[in-house]
N, C-alpha and C positions, 0 to 999 in steps of 0.2 A: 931812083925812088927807094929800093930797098936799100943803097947803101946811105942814104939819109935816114933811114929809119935805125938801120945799127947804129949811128953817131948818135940819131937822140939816145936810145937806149942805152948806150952805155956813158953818157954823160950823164944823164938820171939814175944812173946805179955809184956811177963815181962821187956824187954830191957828199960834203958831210953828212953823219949821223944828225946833227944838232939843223940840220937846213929840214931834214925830214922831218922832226919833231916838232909838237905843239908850241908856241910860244907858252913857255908853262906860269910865265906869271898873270899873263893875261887868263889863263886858265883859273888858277887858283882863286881870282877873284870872284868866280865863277863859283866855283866848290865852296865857299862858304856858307853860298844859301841853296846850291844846287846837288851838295855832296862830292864827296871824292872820287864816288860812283858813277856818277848821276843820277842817283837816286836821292831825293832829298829827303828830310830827317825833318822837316815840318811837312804839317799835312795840305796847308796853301799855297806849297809852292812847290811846281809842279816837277814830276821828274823830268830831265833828258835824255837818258841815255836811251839809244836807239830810236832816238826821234828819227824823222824825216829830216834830210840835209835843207832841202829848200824848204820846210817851213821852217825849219829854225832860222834862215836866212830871213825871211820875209817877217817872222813876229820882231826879230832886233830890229830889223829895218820900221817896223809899225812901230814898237818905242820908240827909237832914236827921233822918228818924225813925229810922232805924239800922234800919230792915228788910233795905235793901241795904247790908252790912259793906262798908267803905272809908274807909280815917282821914283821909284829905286832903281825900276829898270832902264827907265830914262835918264838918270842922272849915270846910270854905269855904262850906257852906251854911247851916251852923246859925242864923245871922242871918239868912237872906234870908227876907223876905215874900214870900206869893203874887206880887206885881204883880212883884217882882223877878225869879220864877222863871218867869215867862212871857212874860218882857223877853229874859231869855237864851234861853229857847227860841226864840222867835219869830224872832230875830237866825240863831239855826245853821241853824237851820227852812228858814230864807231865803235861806241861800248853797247856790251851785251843791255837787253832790257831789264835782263836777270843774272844778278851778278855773280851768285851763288856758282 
């Protein structure tokens, strides 16, 4: 048991830099109306940064399905798979609420 546990760990440390990292273009699409922060720079839309990971899972998921009405965010989701939508969560998830 414990030696299954050091194989996972250190094949989770061995991974590339770029397997850790955000898909950054899926991001960026993100940041145009969310900021580079997550703070966004209009006052109707709202920040992320330090959201909750599963709500930010569950609102994409309410666009993508059109439970939660919103054309732009419907139209920017409706492609995205699971791994993608918990790729941006996890990214906003992760920044301070306060960037300063």
């Amino acid at each position: 048991m414990l030696r299954l546990a050091l194989v996972t760990l250190a094949a989770s440390i061995a991974l590339p830099a770029t397997a850790q990292q955000p898909n950054r273009a899926l991001i960026l699409e993100c940041m145009a109306c969310h900021g580079d922060d997550g703070i966004a720079k209009d006052k109707d839309v709202p920040h992320l940064a330090g959201q909750n990971f599963g709500y930010l899972v569950k609102q994409m998921k309410d666009f993508q399905s059109g439970r939660r009405p919103h054309k732009e965010m419907r139209v920017m989701s409706r492609h995205m798979n699971e791994t993608e939508l918990e790729e941006i969560a996890d990214y906003y998830s992760s920044l301070p609420r306060d960037p300063r």
